[in-house]
C-alpha positions in Angstrom: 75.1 85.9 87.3 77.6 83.4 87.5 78.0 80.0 87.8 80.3 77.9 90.7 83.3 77.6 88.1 83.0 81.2 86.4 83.0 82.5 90.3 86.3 80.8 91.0 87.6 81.9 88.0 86.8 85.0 88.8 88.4 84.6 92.6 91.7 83.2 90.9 91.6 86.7 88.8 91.0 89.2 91.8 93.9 87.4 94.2 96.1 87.1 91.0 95.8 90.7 90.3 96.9 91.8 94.1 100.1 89.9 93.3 99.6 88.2 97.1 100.4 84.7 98.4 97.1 83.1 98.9 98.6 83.2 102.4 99.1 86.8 102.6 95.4 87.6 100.2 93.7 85.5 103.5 95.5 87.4 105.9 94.5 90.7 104.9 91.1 90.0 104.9 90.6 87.3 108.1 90.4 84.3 107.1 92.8 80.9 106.5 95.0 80.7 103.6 94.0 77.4 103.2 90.7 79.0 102.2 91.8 80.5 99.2 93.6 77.2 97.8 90.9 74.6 98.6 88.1 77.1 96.8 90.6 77.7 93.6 91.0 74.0 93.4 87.4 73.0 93.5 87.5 71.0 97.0 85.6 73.5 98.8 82.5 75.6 97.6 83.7 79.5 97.7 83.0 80.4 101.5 81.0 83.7 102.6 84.2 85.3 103.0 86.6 84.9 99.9 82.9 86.0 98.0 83.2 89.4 100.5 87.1 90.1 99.9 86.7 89.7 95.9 83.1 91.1 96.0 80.4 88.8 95.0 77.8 87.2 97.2 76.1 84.2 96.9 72.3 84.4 95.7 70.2 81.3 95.4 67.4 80.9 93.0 64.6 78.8 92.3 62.7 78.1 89.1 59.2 76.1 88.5 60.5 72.6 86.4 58.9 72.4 82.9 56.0 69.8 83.3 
């Protein structure tokens, strides 16, 4: 599992290692450049389908608070 900041670090890794424009890494897989940059700089949360192209989903989870 990973946690908000690890994913994005782990987005910057995967579109870093195709050597694309964040432009051209949206492109390819339909969606908005913008997209890409907003996530990596921590103004958006990592959308559905930046998680898809880099392949990670999001999973929620819940836990019972200690009384």
């Amino acid at each position: 599992m990973l946690n908000k900041q690890e994913a994005i670090e782990f987005i910057r890794k995967e579109v870093g290692k195709t050597g694309l424009s964040h432009d051209k890494f949206a492109a390819l897989h339909g969606f908005n450049g913008e997209v890409v940059g907003a996530t990596l700089r921590g103004r958006r949360e990592p959308a559905e389908s930046i998680l898809s192209a880099v392949g990670l989903e999001r999973v929620i989870t819940y836990r019972r608070k200690a009384s």
